[in-house]
N, C-alpha and C positions, 0 to 999 in steps of 0.2 A: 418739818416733816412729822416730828411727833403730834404737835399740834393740831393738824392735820388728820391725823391715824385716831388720837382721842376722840375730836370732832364726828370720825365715820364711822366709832364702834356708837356712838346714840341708838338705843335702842329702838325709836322712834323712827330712825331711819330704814330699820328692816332692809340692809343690803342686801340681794343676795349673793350666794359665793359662786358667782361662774366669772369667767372673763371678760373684762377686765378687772379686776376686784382688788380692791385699792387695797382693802386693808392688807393684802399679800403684795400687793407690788412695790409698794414705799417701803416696807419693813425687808426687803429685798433688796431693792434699792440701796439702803442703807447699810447692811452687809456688804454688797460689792465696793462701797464707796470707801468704806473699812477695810476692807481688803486691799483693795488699791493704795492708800495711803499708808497700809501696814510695808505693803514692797518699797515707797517710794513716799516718804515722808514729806520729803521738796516739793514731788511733782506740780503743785498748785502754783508754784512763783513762776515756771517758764512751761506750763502745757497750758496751751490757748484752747484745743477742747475743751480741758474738765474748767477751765476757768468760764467758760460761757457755759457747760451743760452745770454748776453751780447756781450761776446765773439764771438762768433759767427755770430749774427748781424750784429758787427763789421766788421767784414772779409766781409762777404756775400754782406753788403753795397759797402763796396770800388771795391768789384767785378763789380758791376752795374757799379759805376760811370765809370770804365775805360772801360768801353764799350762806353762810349760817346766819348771816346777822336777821334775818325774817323766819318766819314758820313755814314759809313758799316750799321749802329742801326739805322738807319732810312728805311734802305731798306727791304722792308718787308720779303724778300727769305731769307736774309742771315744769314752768321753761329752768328755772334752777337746778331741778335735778336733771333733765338733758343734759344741762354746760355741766352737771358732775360728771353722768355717764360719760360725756366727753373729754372731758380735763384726763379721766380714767386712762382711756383711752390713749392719750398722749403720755402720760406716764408709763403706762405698759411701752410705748415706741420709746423712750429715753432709758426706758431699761434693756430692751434688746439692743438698745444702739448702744447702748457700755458695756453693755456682756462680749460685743461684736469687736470693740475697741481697747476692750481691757480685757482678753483673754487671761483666765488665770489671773487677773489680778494684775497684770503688766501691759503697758503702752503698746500697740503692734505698729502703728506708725504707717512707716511706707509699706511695710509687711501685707498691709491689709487688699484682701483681693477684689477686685469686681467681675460679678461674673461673669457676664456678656462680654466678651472678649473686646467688640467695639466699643461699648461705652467705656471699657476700661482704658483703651487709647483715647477716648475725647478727653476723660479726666487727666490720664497723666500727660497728654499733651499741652490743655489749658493750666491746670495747677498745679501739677507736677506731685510731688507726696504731702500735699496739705491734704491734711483729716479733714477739714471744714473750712468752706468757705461765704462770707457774705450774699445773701443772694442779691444783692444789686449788683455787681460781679458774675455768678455763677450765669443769671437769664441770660446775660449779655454773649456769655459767651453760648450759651445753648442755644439763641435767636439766631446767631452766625452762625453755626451747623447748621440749622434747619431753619430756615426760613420759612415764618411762617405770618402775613402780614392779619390772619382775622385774630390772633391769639390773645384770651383772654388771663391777661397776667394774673388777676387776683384769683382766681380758678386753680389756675398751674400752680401759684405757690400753697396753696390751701392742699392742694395734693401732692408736691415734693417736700414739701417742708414740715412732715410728719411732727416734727418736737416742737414747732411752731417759738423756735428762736429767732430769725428774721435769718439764718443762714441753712448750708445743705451740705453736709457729711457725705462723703463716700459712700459713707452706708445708708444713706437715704437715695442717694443718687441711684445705687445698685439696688436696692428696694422698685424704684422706680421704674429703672430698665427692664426689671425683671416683669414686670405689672403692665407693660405695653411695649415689650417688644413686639416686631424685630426693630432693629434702632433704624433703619432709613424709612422708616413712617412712623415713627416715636412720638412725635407728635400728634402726628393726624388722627392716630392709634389713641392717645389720649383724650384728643375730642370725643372723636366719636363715641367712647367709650364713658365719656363721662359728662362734659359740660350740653351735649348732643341726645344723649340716650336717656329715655324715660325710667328704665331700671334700674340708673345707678344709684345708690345712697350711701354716702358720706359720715362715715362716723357713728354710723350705727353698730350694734353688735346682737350677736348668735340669739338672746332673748328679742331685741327691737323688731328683729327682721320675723319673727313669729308672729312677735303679735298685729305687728304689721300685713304678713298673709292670711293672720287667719279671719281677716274681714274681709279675705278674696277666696275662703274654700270653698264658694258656689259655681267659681269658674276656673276650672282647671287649668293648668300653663302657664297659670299667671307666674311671673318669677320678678326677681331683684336680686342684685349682684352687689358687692361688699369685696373692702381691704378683709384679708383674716386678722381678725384678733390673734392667733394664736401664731400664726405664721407669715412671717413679715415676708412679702414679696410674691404670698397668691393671695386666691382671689377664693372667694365661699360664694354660691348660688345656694338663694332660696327658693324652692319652687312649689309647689300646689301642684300632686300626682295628680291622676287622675279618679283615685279612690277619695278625693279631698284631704289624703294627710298632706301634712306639711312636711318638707324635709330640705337639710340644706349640705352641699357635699361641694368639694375643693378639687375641682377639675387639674387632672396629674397628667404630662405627657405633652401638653398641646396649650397654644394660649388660648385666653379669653374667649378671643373672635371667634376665633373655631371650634370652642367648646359651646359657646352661644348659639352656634351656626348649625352645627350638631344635631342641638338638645331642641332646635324650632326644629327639623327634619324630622326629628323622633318623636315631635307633639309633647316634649315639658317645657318648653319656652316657648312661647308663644303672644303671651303678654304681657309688657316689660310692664308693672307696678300697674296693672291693672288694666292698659291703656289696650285700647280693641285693638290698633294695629303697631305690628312690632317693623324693628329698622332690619332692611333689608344687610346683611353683612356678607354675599356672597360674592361680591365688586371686592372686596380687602381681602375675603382669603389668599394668605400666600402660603404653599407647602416649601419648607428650606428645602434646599440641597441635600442631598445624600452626603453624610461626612465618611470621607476616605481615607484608609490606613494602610499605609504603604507595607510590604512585607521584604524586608532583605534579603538576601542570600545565604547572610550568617545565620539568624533568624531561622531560615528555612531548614538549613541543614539542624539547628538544633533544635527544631521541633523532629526533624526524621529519625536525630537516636535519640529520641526519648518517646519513639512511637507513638507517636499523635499528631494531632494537626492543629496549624491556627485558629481555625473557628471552634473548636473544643474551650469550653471555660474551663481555666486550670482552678477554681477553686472546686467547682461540684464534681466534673468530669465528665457530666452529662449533658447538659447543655449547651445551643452552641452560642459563644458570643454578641450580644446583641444591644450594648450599651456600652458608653464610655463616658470614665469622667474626670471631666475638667479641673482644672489644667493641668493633676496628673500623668494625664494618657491610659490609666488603668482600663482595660477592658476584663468586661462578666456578662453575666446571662441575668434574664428579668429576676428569676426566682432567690439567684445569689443575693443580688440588688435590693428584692422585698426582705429577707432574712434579716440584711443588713439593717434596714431602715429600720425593722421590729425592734434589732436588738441594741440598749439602751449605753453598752461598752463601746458597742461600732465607731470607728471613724465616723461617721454619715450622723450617727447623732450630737457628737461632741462637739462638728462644725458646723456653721450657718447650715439654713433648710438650703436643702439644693435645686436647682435650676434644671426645668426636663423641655428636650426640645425633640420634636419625634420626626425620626427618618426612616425611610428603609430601612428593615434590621437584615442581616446576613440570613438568606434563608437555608433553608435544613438540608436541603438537598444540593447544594451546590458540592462540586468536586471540592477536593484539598486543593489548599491555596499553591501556586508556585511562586517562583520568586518576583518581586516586581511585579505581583497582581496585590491589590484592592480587595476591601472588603467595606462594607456599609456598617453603620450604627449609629446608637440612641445616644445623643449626648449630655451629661449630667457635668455644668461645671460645679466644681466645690473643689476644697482644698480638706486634704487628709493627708 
């Protein structure tokens, strides 16, 4: 890794510093790894993660160096520096996946959550609390859930297996889930969305995707869709306004499909990487179900001496409740929710990015709840 980091400070190089930028995510890297072995001095003789994410490292490192061995990696067009900005790329995914795995510097183990409730039963049902598993293994069992006979294996793994170790982590898998839910067209979801659609690009980042539109700012709508570099688990849209800027924003609320589905309705998507006609996605739209919150009787009488009601958010007082989040049960109101997400102590920032799936919210005017009545909300899994 040092070897590495000397290599990418070459002045010749002219990094720049946006994401993924290496010379910040090794030297990161690096501290969590120290940190981890400060708790747990052994852990390397019986953890089969850190001994494969080790492994891996390793490979991944000597990948870089030998990209130095020509003058190609200096030149800013060429195919060397690509496989940098991408090796980058997978380094940033091997860091959020040990920050995810070594909370604090400690193992979480079976601890760790997945958010989508169902994918989190297919895992603990097929592997039970293995962190990581082989993917000649994992397909197997994901081909048996969904069967799916056109599916292009070397595709799918190129897209779950973010660290590009030849295995898939819980927290790749939940990365996953979260990128093409809902999980009973998880798949299909997948294609479409990727090996299918003229939009999509692979491994690109927040600068690629600029420069890449801005040889389309003649024709408006033109857009491309992208993993976030910065946030594992959505998704960033480029698009070409209409005034020809460029601009690229992380659709919150809602998936993909339906943010895609949207943004053509609205006229900024409209031509997936330039191509005259775009995929129709209005056949896939599914809206979930309205999530329902049971109200007790105890519940009830002790919202009455405390004069107030259940849709009242006890953190503002003003708001009425219109989100929940997973797998706590907490319910709040949108604006609690933004406050939270701003602020940098919050729960919400400390744990993985969170999961938003949009339902019905409880509206304003509805009567106070009685007992054994239902109320709708937004659900946010994460753990706090």
């Amino acid at each position: 890794m040092d070897d590495v980091v000397k290599a990418c400070q070459n002045h010749r190089l002219n990094l720049k510093n946006s994401p993924p930028f290496i010379l910040d995510i090794l030297p990161d890297t690096y501290t969590q790894l120290v940190y981890i072995f400060t708790q747990n001095h052994v852990i390397l003789r019986d953890n089969y993660y850190i001994q494969i994410f080790l492994e891996n490292m390793q490979q991944k490192c000597k990948q870089v160096l030998k990209l130095f061995k020509t003058n190609a990696i200096f030149e800013e067009q060429s195919q060397e520096r690509r496989t940098l900005t991408k090796l980058s790329l997978i380094f940033s995914h091997m860091l959020f996946e040990l920050k995810a795995e070594f909370p604090d510097g400690i193992f979480i183990g079976d601890k760790f959550r997945i958010t989508k409730r169902e994918a989190e039963d297919f895992w603990n049902n097929n592997f039970h609390n293995r962190t990581l598993v082989p993917w000649s293994e994992f397909v197997v069992a994901i081909e048996k859930s969904q069967p799916n006979s056109k599916l292009k294996l070397s595709a799918l793994k190129n897209t779950v297996d973010l660290t590009g170790n030849d295995h898939v982590s819980n927290f790749e898998f939940d990365v996953f889930t979260r990128l093409f839910y809902p999980w009973k067209t998880l798949l299909r979801n997948w294609q479409l969305l990727t090996t299918a659609h003229p939009g999509y690009v692979a491994f690109l980042t927040y600068d690629e995707v600029k420069k890449k539109l801005e040889k389309l700012v003649d024709k408006p709508g033109s857009y491309v869709f992208r993993l976030s570099c910065t946030r594992p688990g959505q998704w960033a849209i480029g698009y070409v306004a209409p005034d020809g800027k460029i601009f690229q924003t992380i659709p919150q609320n809602k998936s993909l499909i339906q943010a895609l589905h949207e943004g053509g309705k609205e006229g900024f998507y409209l031509y997936p990487n330039g191509n005259p006609k775009d995929i129709d996605l209005s056949t896939v739209i599914e809206v979930p179900p309205a999530d329902r919150v049971k109200v007790t009787s105890e519940q009830y009488d002790l919202y009455c001496e405390m004069g107030t009601t259940f849709e009242l958010c006890k953190i503002c007082d003003d708001n009425d409740k219109n989100v929940k989040i997973e797998p706590c049960g907490h319910l709040l109101c949108t604006p609690c929710l933004t406050s939270w997400q701003d602020n940098s102590s919050s729960p919400l920032q400390r744990s993985r990015d969170p999961s938003y799936v949009n339902v019905p919210a409880l509206a304003a005017s509805q009567p106070a709840v009685t007992p054994a009545d239902y109320v709708n909300s937004s659900v946010i899994r994460d753990s706090i």
